[in-house]
C-alpha positions in Angstrom: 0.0 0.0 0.0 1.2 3.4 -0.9 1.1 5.4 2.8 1.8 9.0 0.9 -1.8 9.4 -0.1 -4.8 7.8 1.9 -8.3 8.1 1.9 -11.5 7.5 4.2 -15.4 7.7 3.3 -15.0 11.3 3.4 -11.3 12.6 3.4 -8.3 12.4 1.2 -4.9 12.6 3.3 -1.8 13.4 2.0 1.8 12.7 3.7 2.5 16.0 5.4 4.7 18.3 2.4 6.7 21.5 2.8 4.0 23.5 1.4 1.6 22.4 4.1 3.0 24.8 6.7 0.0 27.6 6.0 -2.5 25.2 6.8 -0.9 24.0 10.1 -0.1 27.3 10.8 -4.2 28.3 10.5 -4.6 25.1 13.2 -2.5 26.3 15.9 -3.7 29.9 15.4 -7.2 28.8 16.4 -7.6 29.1 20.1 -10.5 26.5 19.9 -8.8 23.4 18.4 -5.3 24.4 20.5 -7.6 24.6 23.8 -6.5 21.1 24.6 -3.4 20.7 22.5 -1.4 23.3 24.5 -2.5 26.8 23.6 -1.8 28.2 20.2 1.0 28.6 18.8 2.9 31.5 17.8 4.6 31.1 13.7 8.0 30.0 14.7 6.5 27.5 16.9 4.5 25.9 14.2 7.2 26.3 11.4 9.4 24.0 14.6 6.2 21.6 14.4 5.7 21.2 10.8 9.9 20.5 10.6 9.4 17.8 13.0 6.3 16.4 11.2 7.9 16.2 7.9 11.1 15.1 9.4 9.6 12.1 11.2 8.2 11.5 7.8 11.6 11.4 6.2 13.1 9.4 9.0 10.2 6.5 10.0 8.5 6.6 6.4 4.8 7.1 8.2 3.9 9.9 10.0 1.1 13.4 10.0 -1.4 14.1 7.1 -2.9 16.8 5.9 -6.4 16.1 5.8 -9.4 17.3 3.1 -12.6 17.4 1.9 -13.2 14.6 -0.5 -15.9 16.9 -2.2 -14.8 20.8 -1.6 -10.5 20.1 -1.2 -11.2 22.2 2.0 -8.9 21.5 4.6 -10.1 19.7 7.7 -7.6 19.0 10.1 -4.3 16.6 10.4 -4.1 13.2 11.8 -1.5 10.1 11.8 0.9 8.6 14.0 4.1 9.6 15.5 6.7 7.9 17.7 7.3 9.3 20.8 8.6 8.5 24.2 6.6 7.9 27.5 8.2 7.4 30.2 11.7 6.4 28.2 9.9 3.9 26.3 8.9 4.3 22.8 5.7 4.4 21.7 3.5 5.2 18.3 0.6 7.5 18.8 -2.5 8.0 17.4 -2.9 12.1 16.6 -5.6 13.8 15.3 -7.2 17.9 14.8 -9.9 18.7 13.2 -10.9 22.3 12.1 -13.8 23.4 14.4 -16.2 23.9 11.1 -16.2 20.0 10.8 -16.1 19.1 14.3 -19.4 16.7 15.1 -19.0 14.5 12.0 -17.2 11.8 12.8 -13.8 13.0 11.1 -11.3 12.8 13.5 -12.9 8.9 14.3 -12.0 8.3 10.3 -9.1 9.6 11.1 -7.8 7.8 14.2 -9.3 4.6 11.9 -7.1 5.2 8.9 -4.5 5.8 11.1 -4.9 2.4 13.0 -5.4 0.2 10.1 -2.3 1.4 8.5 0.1 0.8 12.1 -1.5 -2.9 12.2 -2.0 -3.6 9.2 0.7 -2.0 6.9 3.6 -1.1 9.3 2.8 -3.9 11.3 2.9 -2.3 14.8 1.9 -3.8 17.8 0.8 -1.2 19.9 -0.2 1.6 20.0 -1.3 4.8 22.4 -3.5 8.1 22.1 -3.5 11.1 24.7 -6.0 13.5 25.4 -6.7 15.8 28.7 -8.8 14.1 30.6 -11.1 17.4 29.9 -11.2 16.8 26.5 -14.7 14.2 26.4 -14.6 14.5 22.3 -11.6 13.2 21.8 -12.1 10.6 25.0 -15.3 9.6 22.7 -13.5 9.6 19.5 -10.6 6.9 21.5 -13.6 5.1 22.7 -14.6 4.0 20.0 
């Protein structure tokens, strides 16, 4: 399976690409969607994250995508896995974000899907996490299910 471009029922995700730093940094400009994800973040900050995310991509060959619209190409949020350490051991992690127009939908659980199916069943990974605040019931809901 190709991992660079992936789709669900209703999005199209692309491997995160150098170009994709205007739409991240929209995401961590909106104080809604950054509420539990830290606070937002100022354009340095966000240039770091984007490096980081295309980096892992470069390094681990899976990683963040930029998520769309199927129908209107809009952008809708980013979601994938990344390796990380908890506690000094490593770990994969679920992520996910979704622009606040499109929360309610479903997206970030198509996400977090996607993003499942591809650890087990194309990287073959054998675990993995997902963090949330423990304030944050929609994305508790969304790793619920």
């Amino acid at each position: 399976m190709e991992l660079d471009r992936i789709e669900t029922e209703h999005l199209i995700g692309n491997r995160i690409q150098q170009d994709d730093i205007g739409l991240l940094y929209r995401m961590y400009t909106n104080d809604e969607v950054m509420y539990t994800l830290g606070g937002t973040k100022i354009f340095r900050e966000a240039k770091e994250s984007h490096a980081q995310m295309y980096e892992h991509w470069e390094k681990y060959n899976f990683g963040v995508y930029i998520f769309k619209d199927k129908v209107t190409d809009e952008f809708v949020g980013r979601g994938g896995l990344k390796k990380t350490q908890i506690e000094g051991k490593d770990e994969i992690e679920v992520l996910y974000a979704v622009m606040p127009k499109f929360w309610g939908k479903g997206l970030a659980l198509e996400m977090a899907k996607k993003s499942i199916e591809i650890a087990f069943e194309h990287l073959n990974i054998e675990s993995l996490i997902c963090l949330t605040w423990a304030e944050n019931k929609k994305s508790l809901k969304v790793m619920e299910r």
